[in-house]
N, CA and C atoms as a LAMMPS dump frame, in Angstrom:
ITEM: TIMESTEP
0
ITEM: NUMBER OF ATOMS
438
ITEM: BOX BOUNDS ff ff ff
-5.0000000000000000e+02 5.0000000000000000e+02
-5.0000000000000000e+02 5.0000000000000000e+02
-5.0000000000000000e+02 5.0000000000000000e+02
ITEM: ATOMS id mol type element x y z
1 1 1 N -69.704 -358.931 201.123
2 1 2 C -70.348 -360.213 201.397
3 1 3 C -70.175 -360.547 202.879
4 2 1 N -70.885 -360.927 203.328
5 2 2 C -71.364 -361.672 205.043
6 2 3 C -70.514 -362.166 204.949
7 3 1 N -69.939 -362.416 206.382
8 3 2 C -68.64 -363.553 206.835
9 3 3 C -69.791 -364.596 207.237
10 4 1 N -69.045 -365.778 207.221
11 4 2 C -69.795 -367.006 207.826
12 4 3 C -70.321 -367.417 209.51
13 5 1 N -70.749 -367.651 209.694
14 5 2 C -71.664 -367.907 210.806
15 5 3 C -71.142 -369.394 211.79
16 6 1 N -69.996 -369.153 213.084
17 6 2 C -70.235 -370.437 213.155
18 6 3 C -71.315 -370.486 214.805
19 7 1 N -71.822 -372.076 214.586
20 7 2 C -72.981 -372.676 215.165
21 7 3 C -72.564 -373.513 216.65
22 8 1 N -73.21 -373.224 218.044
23 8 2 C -72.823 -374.1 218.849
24 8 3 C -73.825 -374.255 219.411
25 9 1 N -74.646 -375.767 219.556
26 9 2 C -75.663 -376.308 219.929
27 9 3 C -75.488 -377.114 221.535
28 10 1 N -76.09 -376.051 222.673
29 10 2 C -76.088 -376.696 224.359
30 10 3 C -77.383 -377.066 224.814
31 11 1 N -77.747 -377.747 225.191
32 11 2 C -78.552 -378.606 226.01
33 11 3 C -78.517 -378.341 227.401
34 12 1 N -79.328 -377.148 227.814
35 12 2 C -79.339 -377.157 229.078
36 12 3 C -79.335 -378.349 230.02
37 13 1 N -78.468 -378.475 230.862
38 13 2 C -78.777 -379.68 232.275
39 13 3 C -79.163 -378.886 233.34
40 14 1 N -79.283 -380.527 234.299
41 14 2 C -80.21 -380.107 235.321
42 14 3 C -79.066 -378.903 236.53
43 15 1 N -77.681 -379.182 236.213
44 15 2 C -76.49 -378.578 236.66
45 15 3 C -76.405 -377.201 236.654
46 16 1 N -77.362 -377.132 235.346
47 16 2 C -77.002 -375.484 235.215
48 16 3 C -78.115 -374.546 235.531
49 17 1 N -79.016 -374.876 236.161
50 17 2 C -80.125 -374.571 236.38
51 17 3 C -80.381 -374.186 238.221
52 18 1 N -81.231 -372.859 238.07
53 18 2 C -81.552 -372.841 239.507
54 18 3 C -82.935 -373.71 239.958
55 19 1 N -83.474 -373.95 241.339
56 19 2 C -84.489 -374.167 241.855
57 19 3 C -85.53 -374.422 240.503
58 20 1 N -85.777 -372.842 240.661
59 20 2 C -87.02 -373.166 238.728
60 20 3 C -86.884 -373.61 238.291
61 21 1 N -85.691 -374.51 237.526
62 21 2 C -85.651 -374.78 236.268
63 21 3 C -85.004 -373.798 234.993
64 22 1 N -84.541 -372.45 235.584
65 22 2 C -84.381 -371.643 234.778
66 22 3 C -82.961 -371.901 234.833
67 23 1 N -82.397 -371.618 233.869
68 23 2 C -80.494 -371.144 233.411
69 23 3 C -79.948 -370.39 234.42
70 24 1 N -79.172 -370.956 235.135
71 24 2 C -78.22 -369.7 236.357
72 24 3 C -77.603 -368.601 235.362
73 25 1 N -77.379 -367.748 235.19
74 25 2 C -77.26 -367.372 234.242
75 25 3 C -75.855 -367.132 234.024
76 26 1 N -74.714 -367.13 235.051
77 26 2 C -73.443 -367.778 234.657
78 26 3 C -72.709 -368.76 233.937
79 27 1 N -73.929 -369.45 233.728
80 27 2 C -73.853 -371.036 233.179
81 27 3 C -73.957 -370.333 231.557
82 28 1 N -74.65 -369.906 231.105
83 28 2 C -75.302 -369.092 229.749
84 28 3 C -74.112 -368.463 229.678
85 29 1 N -72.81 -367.717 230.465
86 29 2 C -71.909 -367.162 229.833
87 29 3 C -70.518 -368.178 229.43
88 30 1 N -70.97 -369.301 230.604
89 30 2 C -69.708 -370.297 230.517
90 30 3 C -70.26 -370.921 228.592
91 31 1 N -71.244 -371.161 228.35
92 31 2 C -71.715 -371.524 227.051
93 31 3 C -71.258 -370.44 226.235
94 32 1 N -70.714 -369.37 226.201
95 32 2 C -70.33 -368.143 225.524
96 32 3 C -68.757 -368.513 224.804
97 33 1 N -68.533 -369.138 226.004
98 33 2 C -66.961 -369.827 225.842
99 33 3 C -66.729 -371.551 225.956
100 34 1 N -67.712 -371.777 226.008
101 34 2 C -67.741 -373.291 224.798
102 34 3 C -67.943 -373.029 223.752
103 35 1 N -68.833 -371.834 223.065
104 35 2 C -68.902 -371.499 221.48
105 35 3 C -67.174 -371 220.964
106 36 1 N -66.802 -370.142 221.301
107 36 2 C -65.545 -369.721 221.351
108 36 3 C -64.629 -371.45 221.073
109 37 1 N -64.476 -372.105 222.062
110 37 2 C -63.473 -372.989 222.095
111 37 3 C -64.025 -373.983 220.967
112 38 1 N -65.109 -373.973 220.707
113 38 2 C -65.654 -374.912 219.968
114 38 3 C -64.827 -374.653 218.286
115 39 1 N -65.549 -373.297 218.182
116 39 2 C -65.175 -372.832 216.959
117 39 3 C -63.508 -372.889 216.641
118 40 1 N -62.992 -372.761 217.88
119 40 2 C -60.987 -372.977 217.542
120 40 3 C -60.9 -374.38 217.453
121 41 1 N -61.568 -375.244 217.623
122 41 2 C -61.169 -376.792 217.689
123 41 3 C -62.025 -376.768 215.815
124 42 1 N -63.099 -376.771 215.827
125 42 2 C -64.126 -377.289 214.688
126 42 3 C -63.599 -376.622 213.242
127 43 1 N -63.863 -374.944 213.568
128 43 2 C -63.422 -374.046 212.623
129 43 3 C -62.531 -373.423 212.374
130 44 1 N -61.578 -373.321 212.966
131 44 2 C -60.3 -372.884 212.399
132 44 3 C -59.308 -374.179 212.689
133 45 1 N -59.795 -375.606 213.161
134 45 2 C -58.758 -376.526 213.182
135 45 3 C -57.173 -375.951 214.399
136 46 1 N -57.383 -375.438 215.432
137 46 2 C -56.628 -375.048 216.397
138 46 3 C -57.274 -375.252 217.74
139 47 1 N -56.988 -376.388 218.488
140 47 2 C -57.594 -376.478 219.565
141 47 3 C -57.017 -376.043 220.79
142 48 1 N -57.991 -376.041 221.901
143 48 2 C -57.313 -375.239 222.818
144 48 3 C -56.355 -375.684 223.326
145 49 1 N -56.435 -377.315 223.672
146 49 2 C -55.403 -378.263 224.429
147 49 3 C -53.819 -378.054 223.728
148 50 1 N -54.064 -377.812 222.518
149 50 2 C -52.99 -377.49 221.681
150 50 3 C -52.2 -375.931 221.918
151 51 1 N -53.024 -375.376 221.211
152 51 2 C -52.599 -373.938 221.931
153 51 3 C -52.134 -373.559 223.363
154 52 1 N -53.269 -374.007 224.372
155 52 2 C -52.291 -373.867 225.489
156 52 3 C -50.931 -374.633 226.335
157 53 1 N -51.38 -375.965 225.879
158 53 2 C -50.289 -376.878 226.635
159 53 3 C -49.262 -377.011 225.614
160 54 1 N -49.3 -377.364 224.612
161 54 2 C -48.279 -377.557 223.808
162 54 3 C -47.678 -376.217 223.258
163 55 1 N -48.136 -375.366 222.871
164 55 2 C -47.437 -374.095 222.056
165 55 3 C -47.355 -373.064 223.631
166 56 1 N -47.813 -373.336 224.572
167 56 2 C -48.051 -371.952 225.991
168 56 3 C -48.425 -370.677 224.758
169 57 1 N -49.526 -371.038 224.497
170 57 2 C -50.374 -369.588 223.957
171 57 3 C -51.574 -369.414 224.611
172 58 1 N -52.148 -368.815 224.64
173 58 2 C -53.649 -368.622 225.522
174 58 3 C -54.661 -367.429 224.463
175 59 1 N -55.612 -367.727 224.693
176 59 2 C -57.06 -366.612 224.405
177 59 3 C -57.712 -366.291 225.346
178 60 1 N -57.228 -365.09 226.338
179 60 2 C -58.195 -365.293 227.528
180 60 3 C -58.743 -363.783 227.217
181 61 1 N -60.075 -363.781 227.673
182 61 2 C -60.73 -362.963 227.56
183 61 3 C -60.227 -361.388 228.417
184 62 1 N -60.938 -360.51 227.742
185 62 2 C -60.071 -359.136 227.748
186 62 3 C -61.743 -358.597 228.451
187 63 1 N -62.353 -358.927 227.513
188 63 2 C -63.565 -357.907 227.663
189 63 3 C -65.205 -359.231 227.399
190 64 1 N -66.029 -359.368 227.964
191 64 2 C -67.41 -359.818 227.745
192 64 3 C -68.637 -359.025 228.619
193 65 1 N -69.408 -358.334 227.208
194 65 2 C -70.838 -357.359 227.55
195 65 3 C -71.892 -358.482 227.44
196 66 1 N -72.157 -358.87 227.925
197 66 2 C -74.084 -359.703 227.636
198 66 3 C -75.039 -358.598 228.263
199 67 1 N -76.438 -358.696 227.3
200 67 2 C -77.375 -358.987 227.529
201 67 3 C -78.207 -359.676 227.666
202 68 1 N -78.663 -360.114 228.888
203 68 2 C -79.891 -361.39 228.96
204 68 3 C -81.052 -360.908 228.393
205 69 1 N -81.735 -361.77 227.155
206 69 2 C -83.034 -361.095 226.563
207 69 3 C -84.135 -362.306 226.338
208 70 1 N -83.784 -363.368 227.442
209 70 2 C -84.609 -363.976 227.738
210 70 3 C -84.49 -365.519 228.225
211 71 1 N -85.406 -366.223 229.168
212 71 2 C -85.145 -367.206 229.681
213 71 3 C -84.796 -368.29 228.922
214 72 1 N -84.134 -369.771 229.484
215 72 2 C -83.933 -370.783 228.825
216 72 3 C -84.05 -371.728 229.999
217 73 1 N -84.762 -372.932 229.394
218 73 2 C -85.001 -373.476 231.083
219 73 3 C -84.368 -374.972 230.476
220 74 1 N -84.467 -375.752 231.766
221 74 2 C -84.127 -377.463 232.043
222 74 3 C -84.674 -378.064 230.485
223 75 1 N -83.476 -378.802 229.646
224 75 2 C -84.149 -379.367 228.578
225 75 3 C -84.13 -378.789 227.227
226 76 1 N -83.754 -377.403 227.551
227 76 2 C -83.883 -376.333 226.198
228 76 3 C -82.719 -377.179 225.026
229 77 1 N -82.781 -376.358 223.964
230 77 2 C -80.916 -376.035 223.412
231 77 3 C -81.108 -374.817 223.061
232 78 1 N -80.104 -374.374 223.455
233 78 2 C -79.379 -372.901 223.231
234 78 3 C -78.988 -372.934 221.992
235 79 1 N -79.045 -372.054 220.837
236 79 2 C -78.044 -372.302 219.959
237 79 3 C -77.174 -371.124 219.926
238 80 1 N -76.464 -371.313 220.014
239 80 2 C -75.342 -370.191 219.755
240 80 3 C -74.395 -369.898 218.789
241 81 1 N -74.81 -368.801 218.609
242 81 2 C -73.809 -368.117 216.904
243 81 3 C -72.983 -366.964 217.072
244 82 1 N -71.863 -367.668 216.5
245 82 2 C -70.592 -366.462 216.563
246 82 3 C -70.197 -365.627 215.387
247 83 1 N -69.769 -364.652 215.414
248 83 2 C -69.156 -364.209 213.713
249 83 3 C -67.789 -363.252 214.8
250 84 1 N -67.281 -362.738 213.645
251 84 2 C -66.263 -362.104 214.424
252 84 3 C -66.743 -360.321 213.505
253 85 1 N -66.457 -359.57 214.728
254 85 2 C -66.655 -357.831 214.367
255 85 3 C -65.394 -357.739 214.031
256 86 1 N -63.721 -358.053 214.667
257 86 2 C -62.751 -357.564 213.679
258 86 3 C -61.973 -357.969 214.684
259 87 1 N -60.769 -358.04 213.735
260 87 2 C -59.356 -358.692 214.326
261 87 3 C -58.302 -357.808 214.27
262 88 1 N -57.697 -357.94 215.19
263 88 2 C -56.357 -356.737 215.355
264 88 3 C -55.192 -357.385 215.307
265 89 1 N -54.302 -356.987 216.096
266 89 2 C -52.642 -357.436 215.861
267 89 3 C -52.958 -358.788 216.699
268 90 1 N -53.174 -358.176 217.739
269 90 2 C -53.449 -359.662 218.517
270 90 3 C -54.617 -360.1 218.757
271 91 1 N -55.554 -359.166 218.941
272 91 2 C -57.08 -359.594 219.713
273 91 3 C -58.474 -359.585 218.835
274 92 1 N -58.919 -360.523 219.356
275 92 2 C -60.292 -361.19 217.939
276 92 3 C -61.791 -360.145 219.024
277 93 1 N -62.548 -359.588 218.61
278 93 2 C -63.713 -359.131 218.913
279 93 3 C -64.95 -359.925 218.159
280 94 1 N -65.7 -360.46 219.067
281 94 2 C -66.75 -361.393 218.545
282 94 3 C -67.934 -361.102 218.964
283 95 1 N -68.924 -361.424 218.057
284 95 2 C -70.473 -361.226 218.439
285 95 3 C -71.109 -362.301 218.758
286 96 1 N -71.51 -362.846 219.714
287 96 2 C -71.803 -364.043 220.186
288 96 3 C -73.795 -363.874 220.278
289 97 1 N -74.58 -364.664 219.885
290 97 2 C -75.817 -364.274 219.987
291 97 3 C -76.448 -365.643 220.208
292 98 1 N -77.18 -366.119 221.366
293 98 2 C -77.917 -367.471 221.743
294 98 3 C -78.891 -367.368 221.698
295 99 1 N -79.851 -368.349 221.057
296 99 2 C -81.643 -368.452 220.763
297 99 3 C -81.729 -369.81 221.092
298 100 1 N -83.322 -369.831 221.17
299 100 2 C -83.871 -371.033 221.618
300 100 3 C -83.758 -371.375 220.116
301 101 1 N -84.149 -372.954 219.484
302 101 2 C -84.603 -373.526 218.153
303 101 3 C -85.542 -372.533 217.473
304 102 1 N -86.386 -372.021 217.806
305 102 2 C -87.661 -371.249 217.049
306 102 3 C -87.07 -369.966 217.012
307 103 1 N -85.626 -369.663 217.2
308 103 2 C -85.649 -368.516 216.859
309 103 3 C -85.931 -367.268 218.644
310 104 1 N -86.112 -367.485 219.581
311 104 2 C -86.573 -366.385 220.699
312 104 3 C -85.144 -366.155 221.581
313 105 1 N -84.732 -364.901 221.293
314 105 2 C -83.795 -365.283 222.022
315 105 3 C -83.396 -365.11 223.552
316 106 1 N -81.858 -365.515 223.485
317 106 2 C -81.641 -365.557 224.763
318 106 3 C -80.777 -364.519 225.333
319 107 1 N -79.943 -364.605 224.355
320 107 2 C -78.708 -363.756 225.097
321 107 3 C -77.949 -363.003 223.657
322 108 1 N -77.253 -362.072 224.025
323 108 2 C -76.263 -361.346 223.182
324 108 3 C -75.164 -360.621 223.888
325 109 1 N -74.086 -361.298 223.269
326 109 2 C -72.938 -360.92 223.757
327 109 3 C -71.72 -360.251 222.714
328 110 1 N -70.695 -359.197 223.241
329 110 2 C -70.303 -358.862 222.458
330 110 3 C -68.809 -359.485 223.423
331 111 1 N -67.525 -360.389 222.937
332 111 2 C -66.13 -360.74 223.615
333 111 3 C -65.441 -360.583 222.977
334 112 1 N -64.54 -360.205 223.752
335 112 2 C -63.324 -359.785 222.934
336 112 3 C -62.069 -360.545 223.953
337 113 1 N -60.959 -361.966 222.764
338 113 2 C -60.138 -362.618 223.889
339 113 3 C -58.799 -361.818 223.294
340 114 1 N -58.06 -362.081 223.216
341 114 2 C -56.354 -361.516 223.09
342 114 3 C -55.42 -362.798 223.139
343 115 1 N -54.632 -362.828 222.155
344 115 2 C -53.693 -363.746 221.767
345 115 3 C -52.734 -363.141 222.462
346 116 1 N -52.281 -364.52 223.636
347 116 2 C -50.76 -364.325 224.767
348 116 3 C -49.804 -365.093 224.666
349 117 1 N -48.824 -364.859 224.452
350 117 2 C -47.833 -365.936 224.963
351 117 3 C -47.894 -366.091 226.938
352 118 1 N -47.64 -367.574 226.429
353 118 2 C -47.629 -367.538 228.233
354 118 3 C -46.63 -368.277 228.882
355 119 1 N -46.082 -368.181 227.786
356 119 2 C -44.266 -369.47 228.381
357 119 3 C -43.563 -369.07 229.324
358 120 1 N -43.679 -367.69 229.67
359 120 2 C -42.875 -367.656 231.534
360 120 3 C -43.94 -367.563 232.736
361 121 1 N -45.698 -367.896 232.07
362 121 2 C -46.054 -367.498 233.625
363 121 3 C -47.12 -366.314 233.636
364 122 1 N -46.883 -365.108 232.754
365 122 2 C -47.309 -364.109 233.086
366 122 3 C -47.752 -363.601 231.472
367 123 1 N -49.187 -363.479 230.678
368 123 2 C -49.713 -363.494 230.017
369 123 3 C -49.133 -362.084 229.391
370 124 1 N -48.987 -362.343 227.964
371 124 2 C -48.333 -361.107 227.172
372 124 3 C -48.551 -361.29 225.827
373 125 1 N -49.116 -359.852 225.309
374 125 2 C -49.561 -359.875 224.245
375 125 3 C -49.042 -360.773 222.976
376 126 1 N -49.067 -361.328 221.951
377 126 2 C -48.898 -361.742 221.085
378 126 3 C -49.472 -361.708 219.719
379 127 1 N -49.158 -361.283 218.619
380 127 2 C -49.223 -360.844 217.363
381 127 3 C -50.243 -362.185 216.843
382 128 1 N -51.024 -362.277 216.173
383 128 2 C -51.829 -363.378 215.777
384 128 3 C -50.757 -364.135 214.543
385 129 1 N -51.113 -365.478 214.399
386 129 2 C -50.087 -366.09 213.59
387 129 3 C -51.138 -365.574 211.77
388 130 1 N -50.574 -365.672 211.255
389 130 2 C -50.906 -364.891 209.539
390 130 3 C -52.468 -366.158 209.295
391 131 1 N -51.67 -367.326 209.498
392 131 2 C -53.018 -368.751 209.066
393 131 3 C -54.33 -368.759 210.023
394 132 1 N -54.182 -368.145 211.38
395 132 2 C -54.946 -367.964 212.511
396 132 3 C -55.892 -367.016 211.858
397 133 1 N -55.864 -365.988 211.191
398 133 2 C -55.801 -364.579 211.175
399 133 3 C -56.519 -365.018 209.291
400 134 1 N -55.983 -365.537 208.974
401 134 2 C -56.97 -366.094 207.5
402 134 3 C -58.182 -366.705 207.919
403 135 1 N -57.887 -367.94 208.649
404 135 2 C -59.319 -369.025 209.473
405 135 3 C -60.147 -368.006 209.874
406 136 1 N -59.838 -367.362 210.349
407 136 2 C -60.737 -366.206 211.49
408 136 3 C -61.822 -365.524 210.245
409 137 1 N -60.944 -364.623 209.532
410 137 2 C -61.221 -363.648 208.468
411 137 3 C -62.468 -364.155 207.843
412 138 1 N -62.815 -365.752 207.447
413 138 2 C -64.147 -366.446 206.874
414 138 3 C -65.124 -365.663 207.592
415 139 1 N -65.555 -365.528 209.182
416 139 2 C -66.212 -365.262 210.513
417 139 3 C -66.595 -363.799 210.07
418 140 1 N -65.756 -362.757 209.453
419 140 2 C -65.964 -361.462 209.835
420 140 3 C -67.308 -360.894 209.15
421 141 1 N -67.878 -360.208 210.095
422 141 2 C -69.058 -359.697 209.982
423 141 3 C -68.918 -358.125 209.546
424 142 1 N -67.739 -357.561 210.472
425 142 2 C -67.812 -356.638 210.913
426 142 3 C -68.645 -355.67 211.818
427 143 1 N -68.361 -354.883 212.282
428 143 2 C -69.266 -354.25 213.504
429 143 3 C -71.059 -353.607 212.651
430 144 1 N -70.909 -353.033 211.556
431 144 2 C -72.156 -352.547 211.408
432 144 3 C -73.16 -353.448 211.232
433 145 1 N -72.598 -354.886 211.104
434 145 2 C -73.806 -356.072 210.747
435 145 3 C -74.106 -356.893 211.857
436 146 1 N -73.192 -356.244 213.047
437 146 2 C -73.36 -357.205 214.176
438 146 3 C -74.762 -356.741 215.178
């Protein structure tokens, strides 16, 4: 059975946009990781402010592939959908995929962040907590459906 699908709805501004009107397209990856943070605050109930300031844990990204597969201009919404391809000791691999409303899309990304402790300073691996690692597990797609 399909893992669940979670949903993050952006509204291009005029901020993120070049001259044209079109998406800088850095802006389209920073939205890669508002879906990400979204989903730890919404869907698994672990937010980031929490995780990092209070516990010194971090998710910082290891690895992000995009393809741009098409424009999004001033005014759009992006929607963006995550599932997860698979979880390891420490590190979550995710399929991130953004469309306009009708379906055309925009972007596809494949990220992968890594669970750190970061309480002296200097980012180091960390084992995922067992309840982290259940929340997540709803998400999994796995790689052949991604």
């Amino acid at each position: 059975m399909p893992g669940e699908i979670f949903e993050g709805r952006y509204k291009l501004r005029f901020g993120q946009c070049d001259p044209a009107g079109i998406a800088f397209f850095p802006r389209l990856v920073e939205m890669v990781n508002w879906t990400v943070e979204d989903w730890f605050d919404t869907a698994l109930g672990d937010d980031f402010r929490h995780i990092h300031m209070d516990e010194k844990r971090g998710m910082p990204a290891v690895s992000v592939a995009v393809d741009f597969l098409g424009p999004v201009r001033l005014g759009d919404v992006a929607v963006y959908r995550l599932a997860v391809v698979a979880i390891g000791r420490s590190s979550i691999t995710l399929d991130i995929r953004a469309a306009h409303e009708d379906g055309r899309p925009i972007l596809s990304a494949r990220h992968t962040i890594v669970h750190c402790d970061l309480s002296d300073g200097v980012p180091k691996s960390l084992p995922l907590p067992d309840d982290l690692k259940l929340s997540m597990a709803r998400f999994l797609i796995g790689d052949a459906q991604a």
